[in-house]
N, C-alpha and C positions, 0 to 999 in steps of 0.2 A: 538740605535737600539736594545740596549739588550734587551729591554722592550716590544717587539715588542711580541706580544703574537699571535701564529698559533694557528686558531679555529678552521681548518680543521679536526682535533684528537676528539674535542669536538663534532663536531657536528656527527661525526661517532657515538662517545658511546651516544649521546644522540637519534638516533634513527631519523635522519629524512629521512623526505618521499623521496622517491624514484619515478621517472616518474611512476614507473608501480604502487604501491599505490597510488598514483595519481589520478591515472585514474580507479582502481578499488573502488577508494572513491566518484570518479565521478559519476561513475554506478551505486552506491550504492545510493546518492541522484539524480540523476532519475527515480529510481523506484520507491522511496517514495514522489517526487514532481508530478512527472504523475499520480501516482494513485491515485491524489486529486485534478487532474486540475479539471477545472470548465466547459470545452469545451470536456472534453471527459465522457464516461460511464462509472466509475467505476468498473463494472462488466463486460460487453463486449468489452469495449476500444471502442467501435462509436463514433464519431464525432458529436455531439448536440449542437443546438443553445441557449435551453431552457429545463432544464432538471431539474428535483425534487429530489433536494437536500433535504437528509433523512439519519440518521446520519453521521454526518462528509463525506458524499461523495456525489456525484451528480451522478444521473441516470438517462439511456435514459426513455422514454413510456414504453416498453417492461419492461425491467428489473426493473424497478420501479412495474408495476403492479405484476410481477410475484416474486417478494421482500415479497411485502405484501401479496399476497397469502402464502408465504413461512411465513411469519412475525403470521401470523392466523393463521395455521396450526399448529406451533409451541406451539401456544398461548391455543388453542383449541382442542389439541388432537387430531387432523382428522376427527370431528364431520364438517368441512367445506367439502364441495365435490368437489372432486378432480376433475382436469383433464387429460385426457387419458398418458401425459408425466410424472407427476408429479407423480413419484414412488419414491422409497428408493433413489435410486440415485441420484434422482434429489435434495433430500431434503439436499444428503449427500453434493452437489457441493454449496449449497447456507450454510448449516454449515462448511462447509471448507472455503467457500472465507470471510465468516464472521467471522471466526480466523486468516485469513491472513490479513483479513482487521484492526483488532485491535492491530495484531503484528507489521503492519508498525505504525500505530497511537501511540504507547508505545514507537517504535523505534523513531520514527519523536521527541515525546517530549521528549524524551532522550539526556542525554548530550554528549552522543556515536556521536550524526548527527551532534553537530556543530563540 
C-alpha cells in the first residue's frame, strides 16, 4: 500500500477544470458552433430553410442581398447608389460583423477550441 500514489495534489497543480470552466468553455463553443449553423442567419440569427451560403456562413434573403450591396460598395467606392438606410453606420455594422465574423473562424481553427 505504500506504493499507492494520491493524484489528488497532481491534479490540483496541474490545473483541471473546474464545473465553472466547464461551462464557460461550453459557452464559448456555442457561440462559435451557432454562428455557422446552416439553419440560422449569420448576420440576424433567423431561422432559414434555404439560405446563401457566401463566405463560410449562411445568410437569410435580406441580409445576403444587403451583404452584397455592402460587398459592392466596398468594392466600388460608392459609385453604386445607395439606399435611403445605408449610411456610415450601416456600412460600419457590416464591417464590424465582418471582423467578428473572422475572429470566431481564426478562433474556431485554432487549437485554443478543441
Amino acid at each position: 500500500m505504500e506504493k499507492v500514489i494520491d493524484i489528488t495534489e497532481r491534479l490540483k497543480e496541474r490545473g483541471r477544470p473546474q464545473d465553472e470552466d466547464i461551462k464557460r468553455l461550453e459557452a464559448i463553443k456555442r457561440i462559435v458552433t451557432c454562428a455557422f449553423c446552416l439553419y440560422r442567419c449569420g448576420m440576424c440569427g433567423a431561422k432559414i430553410q434555404e439560405g446563401n451560403y457566401i463566405d463560410k456562413v449562411n445568410l437569410c434573403k435580406a441580409c445576403y442581398m444587403e451583404y452584397l450591396d455592402y460587398l459592392e460598395l466596398k468594392k466600388e467606392e460608392a459609385s453604386l447608389r445607395r439606399k435611403p438606410w445605408q449610411d456610415s453606420n450601416w456600412e460600419r455594422v457590416w464591417r464590424q460583423w465582418e471582423s467578428f465574423r473572422e475572429a470566431l473562424l481564426s478562433y474556431r481553427d485554432s487549437l485554443e477550441y478543441f
